[in-house]
N, C-alpha and C positions, 0 to 999 in steps of 0.2 A: 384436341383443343376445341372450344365451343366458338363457333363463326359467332363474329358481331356483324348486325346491318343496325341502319338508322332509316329514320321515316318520322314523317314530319306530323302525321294524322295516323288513326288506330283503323287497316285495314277492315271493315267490317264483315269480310267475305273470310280472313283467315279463323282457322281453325286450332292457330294456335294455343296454349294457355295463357291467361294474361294476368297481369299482373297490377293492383290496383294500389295507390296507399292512399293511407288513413293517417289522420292526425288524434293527438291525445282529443280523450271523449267523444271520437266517433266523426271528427270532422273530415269528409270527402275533399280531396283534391278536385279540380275540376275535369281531371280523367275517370275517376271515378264516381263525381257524380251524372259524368254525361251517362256511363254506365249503367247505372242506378236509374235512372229516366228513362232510359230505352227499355228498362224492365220492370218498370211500374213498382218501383220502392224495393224491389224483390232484394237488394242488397243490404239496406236500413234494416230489413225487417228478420233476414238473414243474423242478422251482426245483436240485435235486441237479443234475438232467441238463445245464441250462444255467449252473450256478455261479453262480446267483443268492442271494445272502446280505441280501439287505434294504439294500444300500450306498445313503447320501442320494444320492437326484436318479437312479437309474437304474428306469427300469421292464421288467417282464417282460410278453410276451404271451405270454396260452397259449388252446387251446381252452376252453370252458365245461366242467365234470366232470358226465358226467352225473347226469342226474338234477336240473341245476340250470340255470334257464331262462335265463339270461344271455346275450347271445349271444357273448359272449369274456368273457376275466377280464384285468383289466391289476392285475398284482402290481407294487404301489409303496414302492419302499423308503424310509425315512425316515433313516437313520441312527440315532444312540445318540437314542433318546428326548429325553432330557435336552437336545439340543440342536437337535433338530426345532426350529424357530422360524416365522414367518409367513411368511419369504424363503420356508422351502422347501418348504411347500405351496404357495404362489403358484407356485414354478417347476414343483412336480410337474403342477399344473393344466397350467397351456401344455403342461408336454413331452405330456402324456397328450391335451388339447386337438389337437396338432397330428397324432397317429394316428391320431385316431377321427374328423376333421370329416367326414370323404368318404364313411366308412362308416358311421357312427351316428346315426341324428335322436337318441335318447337315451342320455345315463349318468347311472349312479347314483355314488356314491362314501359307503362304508360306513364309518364314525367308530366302530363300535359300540366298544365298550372299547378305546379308545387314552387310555391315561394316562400321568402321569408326561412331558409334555413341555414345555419352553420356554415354550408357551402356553397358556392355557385351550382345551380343545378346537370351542368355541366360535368362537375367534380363527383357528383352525386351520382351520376348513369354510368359514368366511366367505373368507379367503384365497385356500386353493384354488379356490373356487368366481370366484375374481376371476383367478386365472389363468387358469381357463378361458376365460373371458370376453373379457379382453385377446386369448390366442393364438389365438382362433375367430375374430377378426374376418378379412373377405375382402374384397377388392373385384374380383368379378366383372362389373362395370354393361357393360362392351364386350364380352365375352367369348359370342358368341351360337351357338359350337359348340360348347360345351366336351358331353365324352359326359356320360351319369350318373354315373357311377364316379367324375367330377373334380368334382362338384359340391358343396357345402357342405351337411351334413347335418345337421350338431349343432346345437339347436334349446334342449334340455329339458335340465337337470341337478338328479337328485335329493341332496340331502346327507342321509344315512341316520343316526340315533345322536347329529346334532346335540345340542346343547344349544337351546335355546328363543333365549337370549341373540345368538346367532348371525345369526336374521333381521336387525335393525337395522344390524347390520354388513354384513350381503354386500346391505343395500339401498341404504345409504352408499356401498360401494366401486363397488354399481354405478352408480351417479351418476358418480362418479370415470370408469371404466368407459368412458360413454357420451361426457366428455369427448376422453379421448383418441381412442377411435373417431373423433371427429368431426373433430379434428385430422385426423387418418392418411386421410380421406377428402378435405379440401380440397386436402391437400397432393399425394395419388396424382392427382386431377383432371388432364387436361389444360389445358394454356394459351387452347387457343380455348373451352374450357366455363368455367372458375374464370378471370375475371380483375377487376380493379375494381368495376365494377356487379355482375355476376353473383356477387363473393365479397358484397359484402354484402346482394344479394337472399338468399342462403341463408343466411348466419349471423343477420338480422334473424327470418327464419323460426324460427330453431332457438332463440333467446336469449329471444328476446320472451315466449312462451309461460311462460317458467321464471321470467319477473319482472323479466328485465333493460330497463334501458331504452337506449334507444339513440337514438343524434346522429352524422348524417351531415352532414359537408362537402364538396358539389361544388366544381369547380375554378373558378367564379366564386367563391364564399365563400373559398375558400386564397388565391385571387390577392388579393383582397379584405384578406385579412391579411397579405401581402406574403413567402406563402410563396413565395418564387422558388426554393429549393436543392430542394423538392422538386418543383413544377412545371416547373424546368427537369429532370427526367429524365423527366417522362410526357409532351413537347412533341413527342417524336417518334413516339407512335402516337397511332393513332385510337381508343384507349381510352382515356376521360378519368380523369384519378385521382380518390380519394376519399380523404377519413379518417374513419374509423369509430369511433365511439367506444361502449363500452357502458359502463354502471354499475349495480353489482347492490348493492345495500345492506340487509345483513340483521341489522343493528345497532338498530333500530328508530329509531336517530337521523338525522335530515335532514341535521346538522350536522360528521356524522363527515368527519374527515380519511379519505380512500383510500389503501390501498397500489395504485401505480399500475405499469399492465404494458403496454409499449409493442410493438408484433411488426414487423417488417419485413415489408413485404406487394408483395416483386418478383412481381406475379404469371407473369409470364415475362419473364428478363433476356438478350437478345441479348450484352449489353454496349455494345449503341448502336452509334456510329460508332469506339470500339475494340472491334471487334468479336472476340467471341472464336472457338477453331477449331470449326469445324463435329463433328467428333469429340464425341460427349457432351453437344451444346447441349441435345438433349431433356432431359436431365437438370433443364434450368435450371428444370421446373415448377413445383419444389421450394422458388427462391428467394424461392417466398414463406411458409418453412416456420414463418420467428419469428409472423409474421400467426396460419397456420393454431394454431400451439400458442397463442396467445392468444383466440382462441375457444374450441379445447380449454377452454383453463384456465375462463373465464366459463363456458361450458355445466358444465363437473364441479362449479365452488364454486355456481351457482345451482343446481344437481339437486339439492344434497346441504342446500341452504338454509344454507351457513355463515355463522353470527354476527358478519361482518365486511364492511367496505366496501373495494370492490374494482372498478378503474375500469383495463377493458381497452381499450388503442388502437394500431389500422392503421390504418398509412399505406399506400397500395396504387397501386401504379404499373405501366404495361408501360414496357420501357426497348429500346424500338425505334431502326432506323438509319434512319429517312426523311430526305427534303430540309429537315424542320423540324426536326430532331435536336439534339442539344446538341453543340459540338463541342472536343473538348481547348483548352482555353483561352481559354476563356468564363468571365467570371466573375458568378456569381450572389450575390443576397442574400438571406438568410436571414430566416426571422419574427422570430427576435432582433437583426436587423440587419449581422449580421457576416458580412463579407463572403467568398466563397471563388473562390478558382481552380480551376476542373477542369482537371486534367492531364489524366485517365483517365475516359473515359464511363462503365467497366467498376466502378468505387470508386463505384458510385450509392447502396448502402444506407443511407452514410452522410448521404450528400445529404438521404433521404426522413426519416430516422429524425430528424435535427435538429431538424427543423421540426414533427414531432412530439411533440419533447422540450419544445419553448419553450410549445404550446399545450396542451399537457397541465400542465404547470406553470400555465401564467397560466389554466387553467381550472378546477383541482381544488387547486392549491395540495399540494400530496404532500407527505411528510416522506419517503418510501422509495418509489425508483422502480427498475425491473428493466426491459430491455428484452431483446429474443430476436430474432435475427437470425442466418443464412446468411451473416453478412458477407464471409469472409476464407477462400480455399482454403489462406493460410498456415496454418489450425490445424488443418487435418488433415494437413497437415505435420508440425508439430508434434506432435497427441494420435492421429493416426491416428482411426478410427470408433467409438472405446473412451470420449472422454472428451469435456465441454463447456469451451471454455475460460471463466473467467469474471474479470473485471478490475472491479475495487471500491474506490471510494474510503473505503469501510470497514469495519475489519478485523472488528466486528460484524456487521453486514450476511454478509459472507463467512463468519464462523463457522454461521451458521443456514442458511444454502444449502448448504456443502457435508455439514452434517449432513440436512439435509432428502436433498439428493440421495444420501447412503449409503443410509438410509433404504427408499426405493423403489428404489435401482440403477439411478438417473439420475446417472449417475457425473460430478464433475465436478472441475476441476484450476485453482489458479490463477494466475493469471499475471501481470507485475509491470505495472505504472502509474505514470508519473510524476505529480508534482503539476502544475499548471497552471503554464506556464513552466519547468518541470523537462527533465533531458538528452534524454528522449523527444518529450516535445512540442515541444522545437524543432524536432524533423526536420521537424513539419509546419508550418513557418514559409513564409510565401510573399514575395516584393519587391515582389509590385503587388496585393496582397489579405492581410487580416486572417489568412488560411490558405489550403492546398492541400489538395486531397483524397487527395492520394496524396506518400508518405513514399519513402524508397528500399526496395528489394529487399527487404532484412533487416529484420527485426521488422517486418511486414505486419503482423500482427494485433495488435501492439501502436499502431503511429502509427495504424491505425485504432479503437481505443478510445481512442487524446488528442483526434481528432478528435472524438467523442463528449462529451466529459469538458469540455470545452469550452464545450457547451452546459445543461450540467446545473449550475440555480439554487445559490449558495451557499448549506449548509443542509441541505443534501437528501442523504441515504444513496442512494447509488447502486450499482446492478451490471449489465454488460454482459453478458453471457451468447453466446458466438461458440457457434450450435451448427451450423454448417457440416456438421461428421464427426459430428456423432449422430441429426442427424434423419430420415436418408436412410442405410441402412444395407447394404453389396453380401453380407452373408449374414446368415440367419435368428437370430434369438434365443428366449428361454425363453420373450418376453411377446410377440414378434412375428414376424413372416415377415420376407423383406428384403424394401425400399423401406421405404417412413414407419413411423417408430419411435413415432412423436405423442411425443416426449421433451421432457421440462418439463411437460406436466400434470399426472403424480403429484408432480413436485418442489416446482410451486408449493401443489399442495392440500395437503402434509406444513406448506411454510414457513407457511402462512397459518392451518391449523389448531394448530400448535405456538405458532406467535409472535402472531401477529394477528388473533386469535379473541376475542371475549370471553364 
């Protein structure tokens, strides 16, 4: 994670790179134009030459002007004042973030007289310096030739001009921060290093320390509950499943209802014995992306000590093809008893997540339960890598998520659900089982949330969350590189601090 300091004036002696901004048509803050003056115009004339006008979200790079110790200047434009808001120093962070990691152990970034914006300038340092933070992260852990030149520098960020106000914020956001990181690193893992055992050896490490507490199920105890829809998809490897559970409660009451967050934890899905094409299996790391953003989320809400109770659980399985495999047409029972037909070995999230649905309810008793899950290549069909789909039995519940996801630009979109016995859920009607795992062709990612929906207690505000296309991303963003976006950590720490806070 990237150190924050603060300082109240612009070291003239450091070396660091600095960071200046600019208003629409070229207008210097008063950090940047003391800069500009110690360099005899050298920044003005810099800025003419490339038709640099201070436009939001573009930066300029230029040499340092002499005489001023920096070792470059990144001129960042904000736009009209008035509408600079906390989006757009958090993106200015990343983009500037993604320049300088190779070449910079330090930046500075000067606030000195920026006024008159959307935010307190305050809100505005805290932000950026969270941009930073998110677009720095790397995962270099295989990488044992990379030259110097490729290697991760950026370490130290000064915010210059701050206001006082600012620390508790950019200490907050780094909490936040440190969640997602930790997302974006289970998920980037390889399948033989991150799988059952080994995901909850290291999120026990990472959660424990921060207060949470945690409760593991091996697959004697699952079998023991008559998890069989999830036990029948880890039968075919030699990696035994688990379900993970943490609960961080900072309510100071024993007694508090949890808002509870379920993740899908394929830690690598073959698709079994319907086996999918060899092209892109590596990919499937990923499938256990709802899991890894459900740690996320527990590590960012216990860093930041939020006043609320909140009970995260994986389910975690490998979905291998061996002799003991599950095989299309098998059919399993569920911890709630109801029974299902596998059609498709390859439909297993739903299998795992069931059975996590039923013991997450009959053990926390939830009013509002959210799960995250990879389920369905239909919905990047559908939303393409832009959006989450999200299916909710209701229409509150969905109002506060997809404002939470504006919010941070965890962008999400949603998508229709029938009611229980409704024209969708009958698709997943079976003749010799209470249900089928697998719907026809068309509306994939909907008969797989009635298959869901199904299992969720009357009573209970519910939402499915398909983040398939947003967790894994094939090009770079403002707040990330491509591969693991960690998406849905900052969505749930917005919903849970806006809504379920007290």
């Amino acid at each position: 994670m990237t150190s924050v300091t603060f300082a109240a004036s612009r070291d003239e002696k450091s070396a660091a790179a600095l960071v200046l901004f600019v208003g629409e048509g070229g207008q210097f803050t008063a950090g940047a134009e003391a800069v500009d003056k110690a360099g005899g115009g050298q920044l003005g004339r810099a800025m003419k030459a490339a038709n640099f006008t201070g436009k939001k979200g573009k930066v300029l790079e230029v040499l340092a002007p002499a005489g001023v110790s920096a070792s470059r200047v990144l001129l960042a434009g904000i736009g009209e004042g008035a509408k600079a808001d906390a989006r757009t120093f958090e993106d200015l962070g990343g983009e500037i973030a993604a320049k300088v990691q190779t070449t910079d152990a330090e930046l500075a970034a000067d606030f000195t007289g920026i006024a008159d914006l959307a935010v307190g300038t305050d809100v505005a340092a805290a932000h950026f310096a969270h941009g930073v933070d998110l677009r720095n992260w790397r995962f270099d852990t295989y990488r044992t030739k990379l030259k110097d030149e490729q290697k991760g520098k950026l370490a130290k960020l000064t915010l210059i001009g701050a206001a006082a106000s600012a620390k508790p914020l950019a200490e907050r956001l780094a909490a936040v921060a440190a969640g997602v990181a930790f997302a974006k690193e289970l998920i980037t893992e390889p399948g033989n290093i991150i799988y059952p055992e080994s995901f909850v050896a290291r999120v026990k490490a990472k959660v424990e320390p921060l207060g949470v507490k945690v409760t593991v199920l091996d697959e004697k105890e699952l079998a023991k509950l008559g998890a069989g829809s999830m036990l029948g998809v880890a039968q075919g490897s030699v990696r035994p499943a688990r379900l993970l559970a943490m609960d961080w409660n900072g309510t100071g009451d024993e007694k508090a209802v949890p808002v509870a967050l379920v993740g899908k934890g394929v830690t690598f899905d073959t698709g079994g014995i319907s086996l999918k094409p060899g092209a892109g299996m590596e990919d499937m790391k990923w499938d256990m992306g709802g899991a890894g953003a459900v740690a996320g989320m527990m590590v960012a809400l216990a860093g930041r000590k939020a006043k609320a109770r909140v009970v995260g659980v994986c389910g975690l399985v490998e979905n291998m093809p061996d002799g003991n495999a599950q095989r299309p047409g098998d059919i399993v029972t569920s911890m709630s008893g109801q029974t299902v037909e596998v059609l498709n070995t390859d439909a297993e999230g739903r299998l795992v997540l069931n059975d996590c649905f039923t013991w997450t309810q009959r053990q926390y008793k939830p009013k509002v339960m959210l799960d995250f899950a990879t389920l369905t290549g239909a919905i990047i069909i559908s939303l393409a890598h832009h959006y989450a789909g999200v299916f909710s039995n209701s229409d509150a519940l969905w109002g506060k998520i997809e404002s939470s996801g504006k919010a941070v630009n965890d962008l999400v979109w949603r998508q229709p659900l029938s009611e229980k016995g409704g024209h969708y859920d009958q698709l997943i009607d079976s003749p010799v089982a209470d249900m089928k795992n697998l719907g026809p062709r068309e509306g994939g990612s909907i008969t797989a949330a009635q298959f869901l929906q199904r299992f969720v207690d009357d009573g209970v505000e519910w939402a499915h969350v398909d983040i398939a296309g947003a967790v894994w991303r094939p090009k770079a963003g403002a707040l990330h590189d491509k591969g693991a976006t960690g998406f849905g950590v900052r969505l749930v720490d917005k919903l849970i601090s806006d809504h379920f806070e007290g």
